[in-house]
C-alpha positions in Angstrom: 25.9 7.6 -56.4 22.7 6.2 -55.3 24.3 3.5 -53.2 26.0 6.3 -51.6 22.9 7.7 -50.4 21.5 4.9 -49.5 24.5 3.8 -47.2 23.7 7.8 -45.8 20.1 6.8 -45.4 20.9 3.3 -43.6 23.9 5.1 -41.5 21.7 7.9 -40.0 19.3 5.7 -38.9 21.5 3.5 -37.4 22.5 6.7 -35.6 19.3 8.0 -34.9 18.0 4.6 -32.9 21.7 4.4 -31.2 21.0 7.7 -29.8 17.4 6.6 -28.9 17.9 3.5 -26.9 20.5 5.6 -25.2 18.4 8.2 -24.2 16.1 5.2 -22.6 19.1 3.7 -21.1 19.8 7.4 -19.4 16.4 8.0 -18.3 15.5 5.1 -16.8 19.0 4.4 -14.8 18.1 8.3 -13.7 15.1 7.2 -12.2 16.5 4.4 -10.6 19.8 6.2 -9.4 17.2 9.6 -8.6 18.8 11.4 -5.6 20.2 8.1 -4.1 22.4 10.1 -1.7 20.9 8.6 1.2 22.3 5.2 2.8 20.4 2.8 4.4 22.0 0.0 7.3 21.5 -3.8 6.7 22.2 -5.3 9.8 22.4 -9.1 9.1 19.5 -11.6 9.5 17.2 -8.8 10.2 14.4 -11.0 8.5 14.4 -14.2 7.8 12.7 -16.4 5.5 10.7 -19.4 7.2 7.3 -20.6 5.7 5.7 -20.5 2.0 3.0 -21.7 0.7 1.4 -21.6 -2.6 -2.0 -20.0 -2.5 -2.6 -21.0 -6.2 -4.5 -17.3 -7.3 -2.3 -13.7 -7.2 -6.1 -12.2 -6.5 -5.8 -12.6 -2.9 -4.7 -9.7 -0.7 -4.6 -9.5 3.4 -7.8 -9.2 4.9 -6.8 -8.7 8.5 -4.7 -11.0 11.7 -5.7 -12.1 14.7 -5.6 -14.9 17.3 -2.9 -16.5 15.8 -4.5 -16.4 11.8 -3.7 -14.6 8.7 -7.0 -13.4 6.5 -7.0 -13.5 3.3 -9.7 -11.6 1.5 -9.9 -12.5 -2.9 -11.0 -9.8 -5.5 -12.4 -11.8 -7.8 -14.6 -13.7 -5.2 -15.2 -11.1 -3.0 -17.5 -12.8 -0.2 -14.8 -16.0 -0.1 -12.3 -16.2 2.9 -9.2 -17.8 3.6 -7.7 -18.3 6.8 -4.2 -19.5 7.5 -2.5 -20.5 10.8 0.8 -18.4 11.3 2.9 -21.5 9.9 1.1 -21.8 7.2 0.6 -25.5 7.0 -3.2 -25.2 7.4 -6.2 -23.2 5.6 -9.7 -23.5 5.8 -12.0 -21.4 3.4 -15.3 -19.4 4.3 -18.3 -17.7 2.4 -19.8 -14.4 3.6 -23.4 -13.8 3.5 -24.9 -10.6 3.6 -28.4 -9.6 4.6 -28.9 -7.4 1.6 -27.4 -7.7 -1.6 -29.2 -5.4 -3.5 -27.0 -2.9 -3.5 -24.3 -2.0 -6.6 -21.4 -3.5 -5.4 -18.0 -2.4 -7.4 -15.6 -2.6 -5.2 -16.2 -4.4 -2.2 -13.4 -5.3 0.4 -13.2 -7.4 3.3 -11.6 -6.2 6.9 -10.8 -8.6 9.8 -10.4 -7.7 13.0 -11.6 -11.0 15.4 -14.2 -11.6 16.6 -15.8 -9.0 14.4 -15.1 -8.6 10.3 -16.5 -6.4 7.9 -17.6 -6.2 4.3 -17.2 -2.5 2.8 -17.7 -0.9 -0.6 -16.4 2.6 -0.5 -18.3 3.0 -4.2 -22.0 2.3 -3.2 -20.8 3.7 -0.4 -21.5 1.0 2.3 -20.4 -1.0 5.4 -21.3 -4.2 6.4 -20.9 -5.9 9.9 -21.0 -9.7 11.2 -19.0 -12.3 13.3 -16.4 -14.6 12.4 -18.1 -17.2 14.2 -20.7 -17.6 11.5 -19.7 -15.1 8.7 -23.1 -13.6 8.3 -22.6 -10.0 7.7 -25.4 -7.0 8.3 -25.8 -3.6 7.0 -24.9 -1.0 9.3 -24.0 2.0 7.2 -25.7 3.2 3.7 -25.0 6.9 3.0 -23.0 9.2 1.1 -19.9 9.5 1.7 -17.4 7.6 -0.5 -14.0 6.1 0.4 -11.3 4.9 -1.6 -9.5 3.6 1.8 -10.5 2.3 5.3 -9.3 0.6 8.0 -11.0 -0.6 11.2 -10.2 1.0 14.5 -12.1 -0.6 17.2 -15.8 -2.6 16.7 -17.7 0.6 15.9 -15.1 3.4 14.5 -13.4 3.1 10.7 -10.9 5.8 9.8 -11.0 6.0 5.8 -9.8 8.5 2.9 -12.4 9.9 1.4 -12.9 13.2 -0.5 -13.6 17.0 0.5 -16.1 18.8 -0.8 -13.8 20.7 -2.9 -12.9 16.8 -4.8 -9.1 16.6 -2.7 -8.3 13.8 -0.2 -9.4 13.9 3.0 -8.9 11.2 6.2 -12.1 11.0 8.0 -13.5 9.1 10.6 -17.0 6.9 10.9 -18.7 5.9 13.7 -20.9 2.9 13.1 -23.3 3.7 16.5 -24.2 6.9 14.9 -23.5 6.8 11.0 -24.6 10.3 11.1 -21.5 11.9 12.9 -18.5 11.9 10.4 -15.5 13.8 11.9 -12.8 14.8 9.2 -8.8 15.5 9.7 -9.1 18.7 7.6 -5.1 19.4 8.6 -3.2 16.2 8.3 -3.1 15.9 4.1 -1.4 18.6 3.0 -1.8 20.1 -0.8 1.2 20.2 -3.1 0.2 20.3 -6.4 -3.4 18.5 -6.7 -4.4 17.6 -3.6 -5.6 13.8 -5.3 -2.4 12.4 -7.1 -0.2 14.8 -4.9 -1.9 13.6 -1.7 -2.3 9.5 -3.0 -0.8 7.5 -0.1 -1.0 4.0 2.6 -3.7 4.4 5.1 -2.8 2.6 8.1 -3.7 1.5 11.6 -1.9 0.3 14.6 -5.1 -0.4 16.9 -1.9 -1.6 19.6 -0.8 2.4 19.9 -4.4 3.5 18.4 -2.6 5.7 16.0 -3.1 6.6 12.9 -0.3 6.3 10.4 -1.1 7.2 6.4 2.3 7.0 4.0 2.7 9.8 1.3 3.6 7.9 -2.4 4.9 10.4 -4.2 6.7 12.0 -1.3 9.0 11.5 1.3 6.6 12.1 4.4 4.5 9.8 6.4 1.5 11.5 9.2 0.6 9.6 12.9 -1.8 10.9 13.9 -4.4 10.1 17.9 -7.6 8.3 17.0 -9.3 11.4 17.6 -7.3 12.5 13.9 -5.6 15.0 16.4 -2.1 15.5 14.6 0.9 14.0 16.9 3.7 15.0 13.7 5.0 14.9 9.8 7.2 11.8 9.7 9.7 11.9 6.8 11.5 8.8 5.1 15.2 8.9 4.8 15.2 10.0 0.8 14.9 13.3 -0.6 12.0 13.3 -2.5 10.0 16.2 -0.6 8.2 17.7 -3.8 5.7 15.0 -5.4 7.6 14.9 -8.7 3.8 14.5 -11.0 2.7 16.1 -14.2 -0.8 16.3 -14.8 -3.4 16.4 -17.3 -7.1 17.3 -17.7 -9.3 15.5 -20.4 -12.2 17.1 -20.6 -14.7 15.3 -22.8 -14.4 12.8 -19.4 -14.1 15.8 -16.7 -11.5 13.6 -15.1 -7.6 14.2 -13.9 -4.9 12.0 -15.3 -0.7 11.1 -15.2 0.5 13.2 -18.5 3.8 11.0 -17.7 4.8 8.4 -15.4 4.9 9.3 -12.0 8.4 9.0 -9.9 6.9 6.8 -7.3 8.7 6.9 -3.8 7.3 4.6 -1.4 4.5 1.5 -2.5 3.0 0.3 0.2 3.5 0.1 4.1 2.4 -1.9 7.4 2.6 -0.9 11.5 3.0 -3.1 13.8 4.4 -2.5 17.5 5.1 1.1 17.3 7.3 0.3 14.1 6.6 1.8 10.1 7.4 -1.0 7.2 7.6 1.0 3.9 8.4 -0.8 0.8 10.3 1.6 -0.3 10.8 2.4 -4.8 13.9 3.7 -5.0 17.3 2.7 -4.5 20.2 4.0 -2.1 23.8 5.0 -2.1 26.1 1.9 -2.5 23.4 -0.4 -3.3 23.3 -3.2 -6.3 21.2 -2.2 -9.2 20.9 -6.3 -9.7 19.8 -6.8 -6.2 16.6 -4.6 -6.6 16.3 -6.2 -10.2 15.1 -9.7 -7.8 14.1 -8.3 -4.8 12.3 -5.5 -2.5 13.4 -3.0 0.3 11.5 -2.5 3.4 12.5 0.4 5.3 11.8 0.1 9.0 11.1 3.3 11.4 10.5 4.2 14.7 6.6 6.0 14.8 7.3 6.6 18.4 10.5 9.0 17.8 10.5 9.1 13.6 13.6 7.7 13.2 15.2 5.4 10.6 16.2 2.4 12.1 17.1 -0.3 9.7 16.2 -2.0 6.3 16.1 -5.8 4.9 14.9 -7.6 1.1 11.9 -9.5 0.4 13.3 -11.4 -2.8 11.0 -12.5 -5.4 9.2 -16.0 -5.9 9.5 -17.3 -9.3 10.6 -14.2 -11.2 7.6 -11.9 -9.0 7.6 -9.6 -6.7 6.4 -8.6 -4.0 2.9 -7.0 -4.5 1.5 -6.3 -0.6 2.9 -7.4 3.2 1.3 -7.4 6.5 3.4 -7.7 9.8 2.2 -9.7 12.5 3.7 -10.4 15.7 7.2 -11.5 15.2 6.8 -12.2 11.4 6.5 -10.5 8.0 3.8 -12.3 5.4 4.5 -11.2 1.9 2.1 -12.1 -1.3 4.7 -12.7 -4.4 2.6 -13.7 -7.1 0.3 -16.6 -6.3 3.4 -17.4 -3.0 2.9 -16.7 0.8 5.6 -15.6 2.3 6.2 -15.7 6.1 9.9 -14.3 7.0 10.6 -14.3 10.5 11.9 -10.4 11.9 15.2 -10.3 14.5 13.7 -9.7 18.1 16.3 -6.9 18.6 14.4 -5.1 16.2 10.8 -5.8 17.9 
């Protein structure tokens, strides 16, 4: 008799985590199969892999292009630079100086754009200004108004996301000759749930078509807007993810706002170059292999001049990592996969 209840005990739970790791099983191939009724087109050698090199840290992200260089700014060394030529077979390394640093730098970020670059901190909240000749850097903005995002539009105006007076995002616009004047884009994010989580995106900037282009995460929607943050149209990526899918929660011995479950997450991060979107899309399409995506990532190209979908390639992974940001640059993707950069060459038919 009491082995017989044991074998009961022993036998229920065996059912009980069967059922379990099922359940896991279900949900997660539901978030990876969620509304995958759209196809995508994979012409072939849309991109193609050329040039790596090992860059030996994964704290590095893209700092900016230009005359033929990549720039690499580091987050751990924030004031260090490296510059690559497009082949990647040489680098030379540069240290910022700044004319004040007295300030309480938390997050600071570097922004290339030659001749000029520029040191910001969207925390203290400051900008700084120099040239890449030297790399000496002065203060041209210390105010009040924070930014979580910013990108450089011409050698005195920065479009950045900041926040409204009402604590939701907001895309505004600073004019280093008169740090006074802030013009805002009160229209272009529009509210869904939070207006923070709901409205979390990609800011970006094509300084080619002077256009502003900032990608939705949680949504399928991307805004261009004129670099006067004059609307030009709502943009929409070929899923179906309308609806940010978040669930939120409010902890109030910290007053602050966070995920009460895991976010479905549509589209990670983007780049525009030559009047064309790359989104690295998060979720996977009709007909596509589930082992694929397990080793490699989609990018989704569009049209900004139209809106329309136009094609989509894989950046596979380097050494069992992924991709983790891309910049495109002339007639070449450069991907950071771990501590790997990645230069894949892109089809002139699609340029």
């Amino acid at each position: 008799m009491k082995w017989r209840k044991i074998y009961s005990v022993l036998l229920l739970c065996l059912f009980l985590a069967t059922g379990f790791v099922t359940l896991l099983f279900v949900l997660s191939e539901g978030i990876m199969h969620h509304h995958n009724t759209f196809v995508r087109r994979f012409p072939k050698m849309l991109a193609t892999p050329s040039y790596q090199t090992d860059i030996k840290y994964n704290s590095y992200y893209f700092a900016g292009t230009g005359n033929g260089r990549i720039y690499l700014g580091n987050s751990t060394t924030p004031l260090q630079i490296m510059v690559l030529d497009t082949l990647l077979k040489t680098r030379e390394y540069h240290t910022i100086t700044l004319n004040d640093t007295t300030l309480p730098f938390r997050s600071v970020q570097v922004k290339v754009t030659p001749p000029y670059f520029y040191v910001l901190d969207g925390t203290v909240p400051c900008i700084y200004k120099g040239k890449t000749k030297n790399w000496k850097a002065f203060l041209k903005y210390k105010g009040t108004t924070n930014f979580s995002q910013a990108e450089i539009m011409d050698s005195t105006s920065i479009v950045f996301r900041g926040q409204s007076t009402v604590g939701e995002n907001i895309i505004g616009k600073f004019n280093l000759t008169d740090t006074n004047s802030i013009v805002y884009g009160t229209d272009l994010l529009q509210k869904q749930i939070d207006g923070v989580f709901d409205t979390d995106g990609v800011l970006n900037y094509d300084s080619k078509m002077k256009q502003i282009v900032y990608l939705y995460r949680y949504r399928n929607q991307f805004i261009v807007a004129d670099s006067n943050l004059k609307l030009k149209y709502r943009g929409k990526t070929i899923d179906t993810i309308s609806k940010a899918q978040l669930k939120i929660a409010y902890i109030k011995n910290r007053r602050e706002r966070t995920f009460a479950a895991p976010p479905l997450v549509v589209n990670k991060t983007s780049s525009t170059s030559n009047n064309l979107l790359f989104v690295n899309s998060a979720l996977l399409g009709k007909y596509e292999s589930l082992e694929i995506w397990k080793h490699a990532s989609i990018i989704d190209v569009y049209n900004i001049a139209d809106s329309t979908y136009l094609s989509s390639f894989y950046v596979y992974d380097s050494n069992g990592k992924k991709m983790k940001s891309f910049m495109v640059y002339g007639n070449r993707l450069f991907a950071l996969i771990g501590t790997e950069l990645v230069s894949y060459e892109l089809n002139k038919d699609l340029l």
